[in-house]
N, C-alpha and C positions, 0 to 999 in steps of 0.2 A: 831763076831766070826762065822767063818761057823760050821759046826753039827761037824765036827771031831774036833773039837777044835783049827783049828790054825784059827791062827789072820788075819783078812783080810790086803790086802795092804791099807795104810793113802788113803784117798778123796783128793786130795789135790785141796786148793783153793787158783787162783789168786787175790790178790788184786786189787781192781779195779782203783786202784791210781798207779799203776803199771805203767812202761816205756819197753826203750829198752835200758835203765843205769842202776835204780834201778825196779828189780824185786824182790817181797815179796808172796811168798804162805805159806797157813798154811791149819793145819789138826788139826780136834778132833779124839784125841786118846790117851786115859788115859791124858784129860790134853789135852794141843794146843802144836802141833809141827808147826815151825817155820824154813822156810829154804830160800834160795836164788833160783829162778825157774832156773839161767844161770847155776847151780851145786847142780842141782838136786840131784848127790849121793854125795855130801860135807856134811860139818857137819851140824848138825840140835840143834835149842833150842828146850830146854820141859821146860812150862810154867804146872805148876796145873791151875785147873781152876778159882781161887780165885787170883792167880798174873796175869792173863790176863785179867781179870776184870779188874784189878787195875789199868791195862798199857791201857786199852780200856779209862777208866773215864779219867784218867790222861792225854791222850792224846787227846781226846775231849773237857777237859777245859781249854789245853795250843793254842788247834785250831792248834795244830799238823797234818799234813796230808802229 
């Protein structure tokens, strides 16, 4: 938060598994947002941080990448 109180804009981060088909960036902010980098202002998922965890593990022990 800046001192006046609004909300800064998301960090967003690209995945480093990333292409020039599929692009994947996400941001902490309350929770993991989740969006496509080709549609940047499209819609976005919100993950808490306890079901990103889950999809983190989840997809590290199916060797998901």
């Amino acid at each position: 938060m800046t001192k006046f109180g609004q909300v800064d804009a998301p960090k967003w981060r690209k995945s480093s598994w990333s292409n020039d088909v599929a692009c994947v960036e996400a941001a902490v902010v309350n929770g993991v947002l989740v969006r496509d980098s080709k549609q940047a202002s499209g819609p976005r998922l919100r993950f808490s941080g306890t079901e990103w965890r889950h999809f983190i593990l989840a997809a590290g022990a199916e060797g998901v990448r």
